[in-house]
Every structure is written in structure tokens, then in C-alpha cells.
N, CA, C and O atoms as a Maestro MAE file, in Angstrom:
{
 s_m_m2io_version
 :::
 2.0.0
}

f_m_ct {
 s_m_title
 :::
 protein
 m_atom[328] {
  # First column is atom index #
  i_m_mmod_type
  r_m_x_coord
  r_m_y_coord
  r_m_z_coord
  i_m_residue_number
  s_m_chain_name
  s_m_pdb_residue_name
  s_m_pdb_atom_name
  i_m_atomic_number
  :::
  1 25 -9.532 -16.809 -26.267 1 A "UNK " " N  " 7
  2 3 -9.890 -15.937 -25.161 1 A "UNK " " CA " 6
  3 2 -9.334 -14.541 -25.425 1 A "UNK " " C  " 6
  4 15 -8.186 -14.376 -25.837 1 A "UNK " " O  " 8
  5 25 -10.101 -13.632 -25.198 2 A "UNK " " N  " 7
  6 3 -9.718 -12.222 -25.438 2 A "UNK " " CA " 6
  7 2 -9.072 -11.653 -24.364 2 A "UNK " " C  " 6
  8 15 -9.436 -11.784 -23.195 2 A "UNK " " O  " 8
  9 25 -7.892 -10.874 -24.831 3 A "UNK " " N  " 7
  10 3 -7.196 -10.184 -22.958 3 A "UNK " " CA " 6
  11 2 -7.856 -8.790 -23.377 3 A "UNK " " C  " 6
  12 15 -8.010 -8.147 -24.416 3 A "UNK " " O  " 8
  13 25 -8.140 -8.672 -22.129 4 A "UNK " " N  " 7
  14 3 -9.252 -7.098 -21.652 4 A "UNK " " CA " 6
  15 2 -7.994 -6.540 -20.923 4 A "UNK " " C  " 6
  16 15 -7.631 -6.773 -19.770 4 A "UNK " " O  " 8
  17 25 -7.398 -5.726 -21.896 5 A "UNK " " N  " 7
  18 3 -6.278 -4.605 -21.748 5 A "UNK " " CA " 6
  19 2 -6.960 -3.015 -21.070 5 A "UNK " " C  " 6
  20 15 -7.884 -2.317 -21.487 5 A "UNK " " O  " 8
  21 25 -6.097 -2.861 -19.939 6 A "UNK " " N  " 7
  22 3 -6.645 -1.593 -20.046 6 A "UNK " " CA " 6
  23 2 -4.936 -0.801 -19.877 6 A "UNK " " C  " 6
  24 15 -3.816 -1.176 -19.532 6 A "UNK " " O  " 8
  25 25 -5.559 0.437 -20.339 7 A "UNK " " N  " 7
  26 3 -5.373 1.517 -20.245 7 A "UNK " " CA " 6
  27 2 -4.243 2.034 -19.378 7 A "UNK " " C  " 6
  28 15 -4.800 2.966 -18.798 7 A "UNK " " O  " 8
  29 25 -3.120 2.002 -18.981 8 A "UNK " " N  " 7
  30 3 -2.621 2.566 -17.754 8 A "UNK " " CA " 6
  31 2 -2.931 4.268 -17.448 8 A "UNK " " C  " 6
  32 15 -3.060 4.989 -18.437 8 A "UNK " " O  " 8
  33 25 -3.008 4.680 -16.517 9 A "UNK " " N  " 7
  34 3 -3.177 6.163 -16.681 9 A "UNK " " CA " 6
  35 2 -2.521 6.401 -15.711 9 A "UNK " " C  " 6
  36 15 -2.906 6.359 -14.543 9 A "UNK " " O  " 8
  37 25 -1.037 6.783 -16.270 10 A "UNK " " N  " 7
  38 3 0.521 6.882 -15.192 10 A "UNK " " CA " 6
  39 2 0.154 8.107 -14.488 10 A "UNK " " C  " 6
  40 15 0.108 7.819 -13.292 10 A "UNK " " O  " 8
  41 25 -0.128 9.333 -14.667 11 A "UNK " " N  " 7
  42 3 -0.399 10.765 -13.986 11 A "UNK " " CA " 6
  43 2 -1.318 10.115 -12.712 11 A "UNK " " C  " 6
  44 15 -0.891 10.586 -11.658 11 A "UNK " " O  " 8
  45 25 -2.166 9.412 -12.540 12 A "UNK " " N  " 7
  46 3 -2.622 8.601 -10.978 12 A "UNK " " CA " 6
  47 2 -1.870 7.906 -10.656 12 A "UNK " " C  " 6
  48 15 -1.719 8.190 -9.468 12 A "UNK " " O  " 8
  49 25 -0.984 6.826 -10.976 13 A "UNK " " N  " 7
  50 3 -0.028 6.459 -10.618 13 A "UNK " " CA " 6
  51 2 1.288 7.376 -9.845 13 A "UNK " " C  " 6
  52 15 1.550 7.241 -8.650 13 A "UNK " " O  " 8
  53 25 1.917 8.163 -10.620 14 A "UNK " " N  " 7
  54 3 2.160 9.080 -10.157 14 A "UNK " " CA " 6
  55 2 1.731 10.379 -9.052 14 A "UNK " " C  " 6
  56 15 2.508 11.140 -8.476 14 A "UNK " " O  " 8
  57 25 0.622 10.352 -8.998 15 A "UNK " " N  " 7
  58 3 -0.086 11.207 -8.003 15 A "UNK " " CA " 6
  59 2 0.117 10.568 -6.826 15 A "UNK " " C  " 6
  60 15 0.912 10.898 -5.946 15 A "UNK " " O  " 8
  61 25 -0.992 9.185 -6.838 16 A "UNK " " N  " 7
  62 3 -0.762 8.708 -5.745 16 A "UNK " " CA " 6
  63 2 0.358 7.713 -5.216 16 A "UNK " " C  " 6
  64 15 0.105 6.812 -4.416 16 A "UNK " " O  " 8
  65 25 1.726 7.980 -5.781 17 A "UNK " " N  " 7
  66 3 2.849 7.288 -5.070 17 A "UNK " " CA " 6
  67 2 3.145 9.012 -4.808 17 A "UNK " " C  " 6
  68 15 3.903 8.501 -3.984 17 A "UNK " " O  " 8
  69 25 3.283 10.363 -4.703 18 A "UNK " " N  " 7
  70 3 3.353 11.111 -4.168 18 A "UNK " " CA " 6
  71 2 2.629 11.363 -2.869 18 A "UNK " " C  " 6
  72 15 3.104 11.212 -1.743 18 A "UNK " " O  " 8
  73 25 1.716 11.667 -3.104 19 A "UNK " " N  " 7
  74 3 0.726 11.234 -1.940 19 A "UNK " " CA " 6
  75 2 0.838 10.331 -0.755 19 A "UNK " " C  " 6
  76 15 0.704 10.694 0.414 19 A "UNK " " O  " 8
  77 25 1.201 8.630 -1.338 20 A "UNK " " N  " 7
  78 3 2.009 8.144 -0.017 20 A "UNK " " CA " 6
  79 2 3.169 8.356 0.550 20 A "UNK " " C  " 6
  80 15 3.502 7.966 1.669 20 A "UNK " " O  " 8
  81 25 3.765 8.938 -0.157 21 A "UNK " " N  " 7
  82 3 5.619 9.545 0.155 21 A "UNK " " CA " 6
  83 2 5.209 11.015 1.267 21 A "UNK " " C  " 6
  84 15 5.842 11.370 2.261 21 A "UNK " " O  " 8
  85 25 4.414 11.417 0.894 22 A "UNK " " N  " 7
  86 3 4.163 12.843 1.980 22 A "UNK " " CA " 6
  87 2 3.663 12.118 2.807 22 A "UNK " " C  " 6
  88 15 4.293 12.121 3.865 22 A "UNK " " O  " 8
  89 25 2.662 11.393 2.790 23 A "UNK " " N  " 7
  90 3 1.679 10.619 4.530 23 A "UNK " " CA " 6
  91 2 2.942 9.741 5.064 23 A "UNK " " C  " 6
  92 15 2.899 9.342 6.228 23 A "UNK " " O  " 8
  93 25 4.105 9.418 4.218 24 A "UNK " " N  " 7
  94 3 5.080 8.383 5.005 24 A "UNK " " CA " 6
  95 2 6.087 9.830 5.928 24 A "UNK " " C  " 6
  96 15 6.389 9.880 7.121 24 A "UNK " " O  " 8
  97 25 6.301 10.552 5.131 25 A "UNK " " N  " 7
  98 3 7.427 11.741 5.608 25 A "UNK " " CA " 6
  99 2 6.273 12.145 6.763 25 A "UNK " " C  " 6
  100 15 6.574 11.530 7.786 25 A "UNK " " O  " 8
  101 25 5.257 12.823 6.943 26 A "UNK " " N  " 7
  102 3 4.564 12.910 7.937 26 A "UNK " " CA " 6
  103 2 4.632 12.035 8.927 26 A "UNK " " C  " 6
  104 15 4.947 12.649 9.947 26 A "UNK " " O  " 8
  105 25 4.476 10.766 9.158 27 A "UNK " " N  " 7
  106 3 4.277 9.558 10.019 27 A "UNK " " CA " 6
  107 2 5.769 9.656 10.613 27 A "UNK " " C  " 6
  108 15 6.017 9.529 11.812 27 A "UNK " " O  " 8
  109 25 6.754 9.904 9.588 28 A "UNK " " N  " 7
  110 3 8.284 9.667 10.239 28 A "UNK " " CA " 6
  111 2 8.632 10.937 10.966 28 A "UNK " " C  " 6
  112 15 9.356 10.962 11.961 28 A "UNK " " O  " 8
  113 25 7.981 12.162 10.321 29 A "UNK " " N  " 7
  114 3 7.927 13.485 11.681 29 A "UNK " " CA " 6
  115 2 7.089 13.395 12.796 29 A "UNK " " C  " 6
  116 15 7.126 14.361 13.558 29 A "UNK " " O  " 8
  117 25 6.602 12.790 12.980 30 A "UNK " " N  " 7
  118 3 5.602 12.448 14.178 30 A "UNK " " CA " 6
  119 2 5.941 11.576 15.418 30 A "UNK " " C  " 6
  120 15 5.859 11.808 16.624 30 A "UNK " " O  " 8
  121 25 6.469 10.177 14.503 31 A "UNK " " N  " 7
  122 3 7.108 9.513 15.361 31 A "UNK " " CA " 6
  123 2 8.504 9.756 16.086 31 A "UNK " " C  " 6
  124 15 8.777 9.483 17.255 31 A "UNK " " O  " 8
  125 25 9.433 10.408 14.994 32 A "UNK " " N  " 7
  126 3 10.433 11.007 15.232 32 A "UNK " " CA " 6
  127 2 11.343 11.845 16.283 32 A "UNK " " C  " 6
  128 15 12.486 11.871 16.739 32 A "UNK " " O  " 8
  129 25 9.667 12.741 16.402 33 A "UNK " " N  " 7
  130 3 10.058 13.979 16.960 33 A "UNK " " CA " 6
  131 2 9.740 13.848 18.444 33 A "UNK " " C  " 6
  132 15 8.799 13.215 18.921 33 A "UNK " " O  " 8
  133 25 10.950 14.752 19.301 34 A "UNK " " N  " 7
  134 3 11.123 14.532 20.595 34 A "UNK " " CA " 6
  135 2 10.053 15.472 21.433 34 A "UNK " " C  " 6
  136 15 9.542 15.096 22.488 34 A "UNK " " O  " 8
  137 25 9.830 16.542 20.913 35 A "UNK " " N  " 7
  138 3 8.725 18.181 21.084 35 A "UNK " " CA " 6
  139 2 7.553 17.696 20.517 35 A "UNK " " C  " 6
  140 15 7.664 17.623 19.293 35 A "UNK " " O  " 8
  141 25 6.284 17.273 21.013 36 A "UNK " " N  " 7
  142 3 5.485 17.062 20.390 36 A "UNK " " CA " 6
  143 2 5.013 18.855 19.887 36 A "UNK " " C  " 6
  144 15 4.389 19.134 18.862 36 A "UNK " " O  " 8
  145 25 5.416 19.659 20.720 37 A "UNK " " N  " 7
  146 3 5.023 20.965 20.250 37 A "UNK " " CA " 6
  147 2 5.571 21.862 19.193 37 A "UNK " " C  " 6
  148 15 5.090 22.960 18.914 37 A "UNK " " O  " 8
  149 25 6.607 21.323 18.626 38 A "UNK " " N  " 7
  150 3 7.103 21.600 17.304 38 A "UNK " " CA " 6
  151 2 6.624 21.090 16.498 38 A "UNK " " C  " 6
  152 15 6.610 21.742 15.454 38 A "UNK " " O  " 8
  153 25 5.959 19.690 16.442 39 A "UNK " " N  " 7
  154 3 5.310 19.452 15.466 39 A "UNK " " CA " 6
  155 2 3.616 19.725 15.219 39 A "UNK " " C  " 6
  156 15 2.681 18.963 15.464 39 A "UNK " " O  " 8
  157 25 3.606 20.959 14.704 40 A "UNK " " N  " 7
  158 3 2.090 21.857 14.852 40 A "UNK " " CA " 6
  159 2 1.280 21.606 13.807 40 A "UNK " " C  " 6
  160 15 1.831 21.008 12.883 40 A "UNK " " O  " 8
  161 25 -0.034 21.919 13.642 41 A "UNK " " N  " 7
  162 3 -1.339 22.092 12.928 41 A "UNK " " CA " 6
  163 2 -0.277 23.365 11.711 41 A "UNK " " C  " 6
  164 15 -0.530 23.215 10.516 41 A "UNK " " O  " 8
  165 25 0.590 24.273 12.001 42 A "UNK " " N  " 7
  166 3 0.808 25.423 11.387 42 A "UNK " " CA " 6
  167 2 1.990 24.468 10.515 42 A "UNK " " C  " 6
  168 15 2.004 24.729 9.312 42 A "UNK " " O  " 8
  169 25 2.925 23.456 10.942 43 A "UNK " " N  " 7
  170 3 4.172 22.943 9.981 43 A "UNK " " CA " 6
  171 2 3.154 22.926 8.387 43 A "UNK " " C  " 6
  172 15 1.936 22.744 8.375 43 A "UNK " " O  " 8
  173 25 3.986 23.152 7.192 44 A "UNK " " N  " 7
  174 3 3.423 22.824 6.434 44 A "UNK " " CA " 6
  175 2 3.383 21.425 5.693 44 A "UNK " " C  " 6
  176 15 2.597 21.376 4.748 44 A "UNK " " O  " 8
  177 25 4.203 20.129 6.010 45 A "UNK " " N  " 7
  178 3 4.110 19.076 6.076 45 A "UNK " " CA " 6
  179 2 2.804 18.404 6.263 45 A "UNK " " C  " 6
  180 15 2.105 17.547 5.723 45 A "UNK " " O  " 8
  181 25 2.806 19.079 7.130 46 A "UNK " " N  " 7
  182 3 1.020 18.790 8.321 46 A "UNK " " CA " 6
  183 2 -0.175 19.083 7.362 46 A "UNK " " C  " 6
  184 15 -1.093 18.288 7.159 46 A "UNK " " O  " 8
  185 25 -0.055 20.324 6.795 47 A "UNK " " N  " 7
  186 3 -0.913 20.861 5.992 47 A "UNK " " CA " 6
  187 2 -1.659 19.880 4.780 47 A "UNK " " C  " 6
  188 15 -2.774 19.478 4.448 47 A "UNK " " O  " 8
  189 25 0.193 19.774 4.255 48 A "UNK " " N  " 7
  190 3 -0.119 19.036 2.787 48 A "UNK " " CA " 6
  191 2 -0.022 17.323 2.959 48 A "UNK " " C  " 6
  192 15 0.049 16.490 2.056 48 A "UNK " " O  " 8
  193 25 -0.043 17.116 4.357 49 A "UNK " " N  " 7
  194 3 -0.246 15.475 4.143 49 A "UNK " " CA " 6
  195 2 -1.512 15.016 4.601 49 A "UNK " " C  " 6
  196 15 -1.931 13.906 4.273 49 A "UNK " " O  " 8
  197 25 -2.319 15.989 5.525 50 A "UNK " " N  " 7
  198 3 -3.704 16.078 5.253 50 A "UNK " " CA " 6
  199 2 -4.621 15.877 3.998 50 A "UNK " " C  " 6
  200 15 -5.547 15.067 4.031 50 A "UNK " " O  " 8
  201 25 -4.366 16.569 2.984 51 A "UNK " " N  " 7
  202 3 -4.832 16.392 2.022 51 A "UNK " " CA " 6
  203 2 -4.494 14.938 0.857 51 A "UNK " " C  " 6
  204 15 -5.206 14.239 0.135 51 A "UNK " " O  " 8
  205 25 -3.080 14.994 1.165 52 A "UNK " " N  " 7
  206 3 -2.755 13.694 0.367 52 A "UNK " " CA " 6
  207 2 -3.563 12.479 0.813 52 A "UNK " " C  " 6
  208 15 -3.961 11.592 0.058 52 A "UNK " " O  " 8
  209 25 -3.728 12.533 1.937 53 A "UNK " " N  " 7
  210 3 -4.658 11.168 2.564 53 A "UNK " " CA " 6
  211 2 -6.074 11.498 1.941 53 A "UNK " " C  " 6
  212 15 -6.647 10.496 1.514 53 A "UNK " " O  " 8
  213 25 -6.652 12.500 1.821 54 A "UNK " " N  " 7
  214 3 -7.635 12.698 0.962 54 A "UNK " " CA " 6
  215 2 -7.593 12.023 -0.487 54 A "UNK " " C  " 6
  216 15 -8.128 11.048 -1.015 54 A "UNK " " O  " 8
  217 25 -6.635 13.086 -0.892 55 A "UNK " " N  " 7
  218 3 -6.204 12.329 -2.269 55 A "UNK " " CA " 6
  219 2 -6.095 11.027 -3.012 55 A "UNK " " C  " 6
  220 15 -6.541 10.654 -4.097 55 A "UNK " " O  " 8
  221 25 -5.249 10.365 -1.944 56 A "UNK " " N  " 7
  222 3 -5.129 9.228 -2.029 56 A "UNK " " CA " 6
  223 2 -6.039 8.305 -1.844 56 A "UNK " " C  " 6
  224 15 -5.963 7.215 -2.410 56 A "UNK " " O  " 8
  225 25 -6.927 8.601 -1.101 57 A "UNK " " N  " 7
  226 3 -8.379 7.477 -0.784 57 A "UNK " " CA " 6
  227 2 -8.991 7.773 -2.289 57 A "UNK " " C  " 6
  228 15 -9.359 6.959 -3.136 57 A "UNK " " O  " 8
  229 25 -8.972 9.332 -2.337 58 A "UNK " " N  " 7
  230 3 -10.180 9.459 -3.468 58 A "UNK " " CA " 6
  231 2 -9.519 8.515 -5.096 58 A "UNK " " C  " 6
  232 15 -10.292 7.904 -5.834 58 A "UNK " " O  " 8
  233 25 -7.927 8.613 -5.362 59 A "UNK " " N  " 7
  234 3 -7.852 7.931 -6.245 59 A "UNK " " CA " 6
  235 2 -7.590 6.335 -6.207 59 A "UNK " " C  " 6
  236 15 -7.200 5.823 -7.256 59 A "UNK " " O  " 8
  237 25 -7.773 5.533 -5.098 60 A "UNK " " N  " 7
  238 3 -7.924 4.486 -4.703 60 A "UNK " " CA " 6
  239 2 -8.970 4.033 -4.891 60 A "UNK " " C  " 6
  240 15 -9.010 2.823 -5.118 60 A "UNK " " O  " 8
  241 25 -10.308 4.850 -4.873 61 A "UNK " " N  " 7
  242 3 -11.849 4.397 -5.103 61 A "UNK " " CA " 6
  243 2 -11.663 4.374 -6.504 61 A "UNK " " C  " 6
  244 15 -11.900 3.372 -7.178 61 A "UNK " " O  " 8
  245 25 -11.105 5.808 -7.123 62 A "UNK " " N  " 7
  246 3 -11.642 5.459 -8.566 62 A "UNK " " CA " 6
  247 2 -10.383 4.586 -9.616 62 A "UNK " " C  " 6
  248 15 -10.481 4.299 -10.809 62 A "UNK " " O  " 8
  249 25 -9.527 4.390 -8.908 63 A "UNK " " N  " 7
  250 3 -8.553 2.778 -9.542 63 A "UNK " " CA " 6
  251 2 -9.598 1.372 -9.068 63 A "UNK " " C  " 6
  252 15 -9.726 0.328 -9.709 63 A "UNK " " O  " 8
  253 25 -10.024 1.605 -8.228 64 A "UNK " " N  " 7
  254 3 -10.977 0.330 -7.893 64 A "UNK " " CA " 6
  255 2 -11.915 0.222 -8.956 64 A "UNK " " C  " 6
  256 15 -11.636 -0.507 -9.908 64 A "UNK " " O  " 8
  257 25 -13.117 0.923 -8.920 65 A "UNK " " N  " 7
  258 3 -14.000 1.400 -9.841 65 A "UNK " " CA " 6
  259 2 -13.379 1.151 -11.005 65 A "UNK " " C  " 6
  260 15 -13.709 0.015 -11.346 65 A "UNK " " O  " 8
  261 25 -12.333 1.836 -12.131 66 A "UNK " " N  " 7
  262 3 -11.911 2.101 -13.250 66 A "UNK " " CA " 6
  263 2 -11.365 -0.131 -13.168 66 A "UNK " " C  " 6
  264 15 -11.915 -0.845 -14.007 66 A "UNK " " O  " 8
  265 25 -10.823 -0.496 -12.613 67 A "UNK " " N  " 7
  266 3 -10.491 -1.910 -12.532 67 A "UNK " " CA " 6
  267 2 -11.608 -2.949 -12.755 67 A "UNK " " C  " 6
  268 15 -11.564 -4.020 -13.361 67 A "UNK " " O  " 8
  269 25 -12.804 -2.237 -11.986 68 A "UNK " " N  " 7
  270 3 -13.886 -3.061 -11.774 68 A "UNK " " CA " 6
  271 2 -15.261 -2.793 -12.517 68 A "UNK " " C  " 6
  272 15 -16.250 -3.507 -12.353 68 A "UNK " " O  " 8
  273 25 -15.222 -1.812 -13.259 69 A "UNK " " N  " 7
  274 3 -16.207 -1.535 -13.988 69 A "UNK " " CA " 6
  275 2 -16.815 -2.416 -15.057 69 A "UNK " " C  " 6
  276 15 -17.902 -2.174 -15.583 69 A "UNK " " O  " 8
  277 25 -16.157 -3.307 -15.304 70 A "UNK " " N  " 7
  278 3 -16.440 -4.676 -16.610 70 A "UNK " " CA " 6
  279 2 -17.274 -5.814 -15.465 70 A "UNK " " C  " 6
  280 15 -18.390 -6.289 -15.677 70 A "UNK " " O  " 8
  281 25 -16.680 -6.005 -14.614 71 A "UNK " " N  " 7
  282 3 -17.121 -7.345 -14.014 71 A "UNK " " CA " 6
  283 2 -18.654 -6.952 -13.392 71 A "UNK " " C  " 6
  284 15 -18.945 -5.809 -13.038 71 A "UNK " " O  " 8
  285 25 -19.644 -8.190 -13.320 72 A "UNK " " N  " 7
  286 3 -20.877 -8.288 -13.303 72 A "UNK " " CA " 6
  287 2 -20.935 -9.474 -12.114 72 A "UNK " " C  " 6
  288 15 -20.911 -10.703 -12.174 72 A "UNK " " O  " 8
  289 25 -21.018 -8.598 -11.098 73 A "UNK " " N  " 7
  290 3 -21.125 -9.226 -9.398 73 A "UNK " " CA " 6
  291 2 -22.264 -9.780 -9.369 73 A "UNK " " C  " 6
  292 15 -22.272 -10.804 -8.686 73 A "UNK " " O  " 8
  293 25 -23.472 -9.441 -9.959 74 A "UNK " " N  " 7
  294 3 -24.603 -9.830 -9.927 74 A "UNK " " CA " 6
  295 2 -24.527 -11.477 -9.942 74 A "UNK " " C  " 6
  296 15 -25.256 -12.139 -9.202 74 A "UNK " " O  " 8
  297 25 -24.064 -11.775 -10.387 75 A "UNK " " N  " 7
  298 3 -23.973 -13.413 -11.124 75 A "UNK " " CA " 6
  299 2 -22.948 -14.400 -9.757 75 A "UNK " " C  " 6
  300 15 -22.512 -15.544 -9.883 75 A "UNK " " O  " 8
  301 25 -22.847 -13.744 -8.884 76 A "UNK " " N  " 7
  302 3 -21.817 -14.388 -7.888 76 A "UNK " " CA " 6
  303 2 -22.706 -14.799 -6.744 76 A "UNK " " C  " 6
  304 15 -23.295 -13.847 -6.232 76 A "UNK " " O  " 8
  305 25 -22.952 -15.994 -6.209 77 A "UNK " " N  " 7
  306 3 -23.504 -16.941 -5.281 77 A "UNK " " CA " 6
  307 2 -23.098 -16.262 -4.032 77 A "UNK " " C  " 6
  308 15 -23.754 -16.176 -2.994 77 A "UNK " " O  " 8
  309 25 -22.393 -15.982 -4.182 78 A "UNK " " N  " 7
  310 3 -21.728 -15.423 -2.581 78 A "UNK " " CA " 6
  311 2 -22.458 -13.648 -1.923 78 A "UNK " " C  " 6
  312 15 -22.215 -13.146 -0.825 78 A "UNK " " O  " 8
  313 25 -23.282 -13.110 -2.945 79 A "UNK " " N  " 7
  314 3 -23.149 -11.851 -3.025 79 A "UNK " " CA " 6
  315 2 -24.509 -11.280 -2.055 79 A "UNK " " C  " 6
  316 15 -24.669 -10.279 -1.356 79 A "UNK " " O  " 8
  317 25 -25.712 -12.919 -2.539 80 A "UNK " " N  " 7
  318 3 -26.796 -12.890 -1.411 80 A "UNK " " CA " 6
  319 2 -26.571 -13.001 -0.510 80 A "UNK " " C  " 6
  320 15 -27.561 -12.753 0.179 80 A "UNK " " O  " 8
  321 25 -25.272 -13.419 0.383 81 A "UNK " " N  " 7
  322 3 -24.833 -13.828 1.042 81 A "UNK " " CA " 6
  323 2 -24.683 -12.586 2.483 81 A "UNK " " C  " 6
  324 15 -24.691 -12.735 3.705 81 A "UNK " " O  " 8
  325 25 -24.572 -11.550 1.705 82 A "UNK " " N  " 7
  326 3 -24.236 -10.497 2.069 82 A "UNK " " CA " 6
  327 2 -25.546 -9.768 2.394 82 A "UNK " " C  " 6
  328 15 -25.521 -8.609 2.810 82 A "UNK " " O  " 8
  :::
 }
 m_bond[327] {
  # First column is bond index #
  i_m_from
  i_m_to
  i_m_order
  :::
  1 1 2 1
  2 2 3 1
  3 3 4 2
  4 3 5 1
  5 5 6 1
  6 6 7 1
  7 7 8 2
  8 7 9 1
  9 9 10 1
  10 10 11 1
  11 11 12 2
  12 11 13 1
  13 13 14 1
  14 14 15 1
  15 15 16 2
  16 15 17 1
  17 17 18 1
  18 18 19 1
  19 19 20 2
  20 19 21 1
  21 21 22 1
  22 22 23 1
  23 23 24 2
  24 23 25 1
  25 25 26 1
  26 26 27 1
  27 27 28 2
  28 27 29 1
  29 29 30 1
  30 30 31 1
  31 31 32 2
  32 31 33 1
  33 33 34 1
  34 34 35 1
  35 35 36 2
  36 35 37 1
  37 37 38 1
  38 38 39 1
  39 39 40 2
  40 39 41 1
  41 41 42 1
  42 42 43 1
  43 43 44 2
  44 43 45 1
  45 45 46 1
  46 46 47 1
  47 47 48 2
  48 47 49 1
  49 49 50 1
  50 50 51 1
  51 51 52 2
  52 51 53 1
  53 53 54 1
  54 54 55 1
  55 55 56 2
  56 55 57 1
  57 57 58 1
  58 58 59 1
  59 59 60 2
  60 59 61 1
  61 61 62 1
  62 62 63 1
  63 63 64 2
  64 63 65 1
  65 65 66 1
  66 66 67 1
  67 67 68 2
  68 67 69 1
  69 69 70 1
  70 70 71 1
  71 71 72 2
  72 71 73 1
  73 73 74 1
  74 74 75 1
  75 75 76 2
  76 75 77 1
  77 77 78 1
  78 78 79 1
  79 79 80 2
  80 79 81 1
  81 81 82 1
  82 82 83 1
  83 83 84 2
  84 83 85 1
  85 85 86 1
  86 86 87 1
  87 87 88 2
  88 87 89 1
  89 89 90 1
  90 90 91 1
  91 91 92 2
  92 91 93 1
  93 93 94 1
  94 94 95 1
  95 95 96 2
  96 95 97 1
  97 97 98 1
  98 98 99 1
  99 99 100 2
  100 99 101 1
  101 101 102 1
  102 102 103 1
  103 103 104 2
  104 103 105 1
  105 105 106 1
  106 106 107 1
  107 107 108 2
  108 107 109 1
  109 109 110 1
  110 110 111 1
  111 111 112 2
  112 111 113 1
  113 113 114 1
  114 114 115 1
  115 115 116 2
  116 115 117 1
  117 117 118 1
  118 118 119 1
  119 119 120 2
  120 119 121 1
  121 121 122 1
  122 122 123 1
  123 123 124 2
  124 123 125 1
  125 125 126 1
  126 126 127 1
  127 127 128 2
  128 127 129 1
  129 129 130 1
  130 130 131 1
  131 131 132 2
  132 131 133 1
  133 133 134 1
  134 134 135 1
  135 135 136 2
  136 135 137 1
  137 137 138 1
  138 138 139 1
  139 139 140 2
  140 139 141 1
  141 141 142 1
  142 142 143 1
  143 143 144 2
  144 143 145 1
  145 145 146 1
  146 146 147 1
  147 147 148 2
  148 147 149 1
  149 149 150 1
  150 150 151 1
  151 151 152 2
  152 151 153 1
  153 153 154 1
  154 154 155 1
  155 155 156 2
  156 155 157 1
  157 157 158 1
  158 158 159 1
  159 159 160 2
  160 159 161 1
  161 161 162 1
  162 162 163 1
  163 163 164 2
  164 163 165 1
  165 165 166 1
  166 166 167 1
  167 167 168 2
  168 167 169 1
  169 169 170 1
  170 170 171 1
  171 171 172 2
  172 171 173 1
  173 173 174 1
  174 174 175 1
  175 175 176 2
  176 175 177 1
  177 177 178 1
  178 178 179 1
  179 179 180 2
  180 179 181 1
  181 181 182 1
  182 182 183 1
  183 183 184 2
  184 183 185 1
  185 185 186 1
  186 186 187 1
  187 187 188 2
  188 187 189 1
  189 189 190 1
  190 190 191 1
  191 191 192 2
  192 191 193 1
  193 193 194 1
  194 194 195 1
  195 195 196 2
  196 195 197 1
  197 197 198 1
  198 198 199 1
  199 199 200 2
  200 199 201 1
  201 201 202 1
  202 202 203 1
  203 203 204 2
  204 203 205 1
  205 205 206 1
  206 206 207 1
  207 207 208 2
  208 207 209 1
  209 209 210 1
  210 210 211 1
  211 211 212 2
  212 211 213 1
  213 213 214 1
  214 214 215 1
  215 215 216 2
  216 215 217 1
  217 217 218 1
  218 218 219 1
  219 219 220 2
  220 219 221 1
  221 221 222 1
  222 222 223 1
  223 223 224 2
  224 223 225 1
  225 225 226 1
  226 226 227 1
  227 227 228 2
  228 227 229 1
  229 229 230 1
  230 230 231 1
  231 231 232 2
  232 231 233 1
  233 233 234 1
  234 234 235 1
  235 235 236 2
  236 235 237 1
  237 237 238 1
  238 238 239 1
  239 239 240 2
  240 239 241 1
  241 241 242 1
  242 242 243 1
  243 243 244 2
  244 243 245 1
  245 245 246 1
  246 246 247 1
  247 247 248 2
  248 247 249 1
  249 249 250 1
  250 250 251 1
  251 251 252 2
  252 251 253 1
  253 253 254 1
  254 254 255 1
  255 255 256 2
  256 255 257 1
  257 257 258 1
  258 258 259 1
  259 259 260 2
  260 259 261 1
  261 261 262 1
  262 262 263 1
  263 263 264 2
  264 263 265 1
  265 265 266 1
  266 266 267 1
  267 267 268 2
  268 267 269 1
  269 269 270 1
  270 270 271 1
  271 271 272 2
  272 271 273 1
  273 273 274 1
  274 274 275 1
  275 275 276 2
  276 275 277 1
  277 277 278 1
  278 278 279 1
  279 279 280 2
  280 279 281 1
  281 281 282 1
  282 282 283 1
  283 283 284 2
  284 283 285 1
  285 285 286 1
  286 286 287 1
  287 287 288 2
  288 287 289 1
  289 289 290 1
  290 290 291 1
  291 291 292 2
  292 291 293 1
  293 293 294 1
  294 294 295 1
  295 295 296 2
  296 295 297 1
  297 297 298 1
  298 298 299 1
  299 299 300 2
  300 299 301 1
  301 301 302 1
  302 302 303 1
  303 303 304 2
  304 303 305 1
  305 305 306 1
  306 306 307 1
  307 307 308 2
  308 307 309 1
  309 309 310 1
  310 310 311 1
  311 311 312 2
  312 311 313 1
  313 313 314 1
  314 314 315 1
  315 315 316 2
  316 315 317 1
  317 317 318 1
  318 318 319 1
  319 319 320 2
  320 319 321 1
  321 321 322 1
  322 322 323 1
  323 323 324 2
  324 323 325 1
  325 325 326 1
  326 326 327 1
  327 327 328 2
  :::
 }
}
């Protein structure tokens, strides 16, 4: 049996464990905070954890994809199913 090695590609790895570390520091200023009016649209926390949730979905699709690109769903009983 052949092992189908892939590739690690640490710089996404790395991206997106950044990415969840800002959406977690966000979530813990939110919940945290006693002023909901200190915590504004203008903090820059706010700014850049907006985008990380972007980020992060977008390299979540393509780790899915890049994982799943070999396998052939077609052939699965369950799939008419759907």
C-alpha cells in the first residue's frame, strides 16, 4: 500500500493559528469588558480580528480542498443520498 504524503505548508499553519489567537483576544475583550462603549468599531483589535475571521475561513476552505483533492466522492453510496 502506498502512503499519499502530503506536503505540510507551515506559513498556513502559522497564519491561521494567528488568526485564531486575535478572534480569541477579541472574544476575551468583549466579554470582558464592563463599558460596552469602550469597546468600539474604531479599537484596532476590532479592526484586525474582523479580518482574521475572514482569513481564517478562507484558509480553512483551501486546507479542506488541498486535503481533499485526491479522493473521488463520486463512488460513495451515500452521496445520492443527498
Amino acid at each position: 500500500m502506498q502512503s499519499m504524503s502530503r506536503v505540510r505548508i507551515e506559513g498556513l499553519d502559522y497564519l491561521r493559528g494567528i488568526c485564531a489567537f486575535l478572534i480569541m483576544i477579541y472574544h476575551y475583550l468583549l466579554f470582558n469588558s464592563n463599558d460596552v462603549s469602550v469597546f468600539g468599531a474604531d479599537l484596532f483589535i476590532t479592526k484586525v480580528a474582523i479580518y482574521g475571521v475572514s482569513i481564517f475561513y478562507i484558509l480553512s476552505g483551501f486546507t479542506l480542498y488541498y486535503v481533499y483533492q485526491k479522493y473521488n466522492f463520486s463512488k460513495l453510496k451515500d452521496i445520492k443520498f443527498f
